[in-house]
Phi, psi and omega in degrees: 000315193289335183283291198267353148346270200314310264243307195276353188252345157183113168199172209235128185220155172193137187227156195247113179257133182269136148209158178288137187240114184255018153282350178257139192302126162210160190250089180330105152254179202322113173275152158340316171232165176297180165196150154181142238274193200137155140259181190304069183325119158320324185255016148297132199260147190250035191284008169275023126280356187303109170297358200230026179285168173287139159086006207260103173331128162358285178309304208281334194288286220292351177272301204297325177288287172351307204277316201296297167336298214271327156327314194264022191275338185095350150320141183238000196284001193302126161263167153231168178236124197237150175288164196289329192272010203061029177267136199276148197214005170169144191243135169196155174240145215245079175274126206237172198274022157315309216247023177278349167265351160276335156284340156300232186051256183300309187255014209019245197275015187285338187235154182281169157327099169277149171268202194250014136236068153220163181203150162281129182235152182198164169069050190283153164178122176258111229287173174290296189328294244237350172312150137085026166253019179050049177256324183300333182310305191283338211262323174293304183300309177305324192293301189313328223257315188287328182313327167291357158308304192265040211077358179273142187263316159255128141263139179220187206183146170208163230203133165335087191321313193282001193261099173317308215277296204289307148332315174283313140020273173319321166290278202321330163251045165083050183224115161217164218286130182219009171187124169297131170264131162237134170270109198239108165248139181213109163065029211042039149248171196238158138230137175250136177191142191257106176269150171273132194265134160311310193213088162337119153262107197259126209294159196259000000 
């Protein structure tokens, strides 16, 4: 509570928003073991959310509440992605310009306006047992990829400047950074404002 307090009461953020074009040929690739993609099921079990396991960080409670929230937001768009044993092993949400007065709702001014062929991926998150196998790259490019089922051309997403790991994540499933976000809290109010990127920064 107190992190996100301090967080509404004077802090400074910048984010990269990335996107995708699906009109251009890409190749999902390949995680260490396979995965594919669904949304998301009622009796799918979601116990890496658990907020109340033993042994658990800060960082790991304030990651698990963030995804338990955007569950409980009435977006209905979330996928996941499961392992050869069928176990779920990653969650996004795949959002489109339906949903644009319920994501303002929730996320007030934080993402622009989409239009109706763009759509939005968000809340990405890979439970611990399953890091560093390269499943958000594929998992991601598959979730992006269906938005073209429904008329979309772009997808985009953004991402933390400072998150290395999550950003190549991103290049890898065919995504790249075309606008800055910078974010501002003074005193719970918040401002946001977008820059268009010149030049693509590529993570190091």
């Amino acid at each position: 509570m107190w992190r996100a307090v301090s967080y509404r009461l004077y802090s400074n953020s910048v984010s990269v928003g990335l996107r995708r074009d699906l009109g251009a040929a890409f190749a999902a690739p390949p995680a260490k073991q396979p995965v594919r993609v669904r949304p998301l099921a009622p009796d799918d079990e979601l116990s890496w959310l658990d907020v109340g396991a033993r042994g658990l960080s800060d960082d790991q409670v304030y990651e698990r509440l963030g995804q338990l929230r955007l569950l409980r937001s009435g977006i209905s768009t979330c996928h996941i992605a499961v392992d050869p044993d069928g176990r779920a092993c990653y969650m996004q949400w795949l959002i489109l310009s339906c949903e644009n007065e319920r994501v303002r709702r929730f996320f007030g001014d934080l993402y622009p306006r989409l239009g109706p062929d763009e759509a939005l991926l968000e809340g990405a998150y890979t439970p611990e047992s399953h890091r560093g196998q390269g499943i958000m790259a594929s998992a991601m490019a598959q979730i992006a990829e269906r938005a073209a089922l429904v008329g979309a051309r772009w997808v985009v997403t953004f991402v933390d400047e400072g998150s290395v790991a999550s950003l190549k994540g991103c290049a890898r499933a065919g995504f790249a950074p075309y606008l800055r976000r910078h974010e501002a809290f003074r005193l719970f109010r918040r401002r946001v404002t977008f820059t268009p990127l010149t030049e693509a920064p590529s993570p190091r």
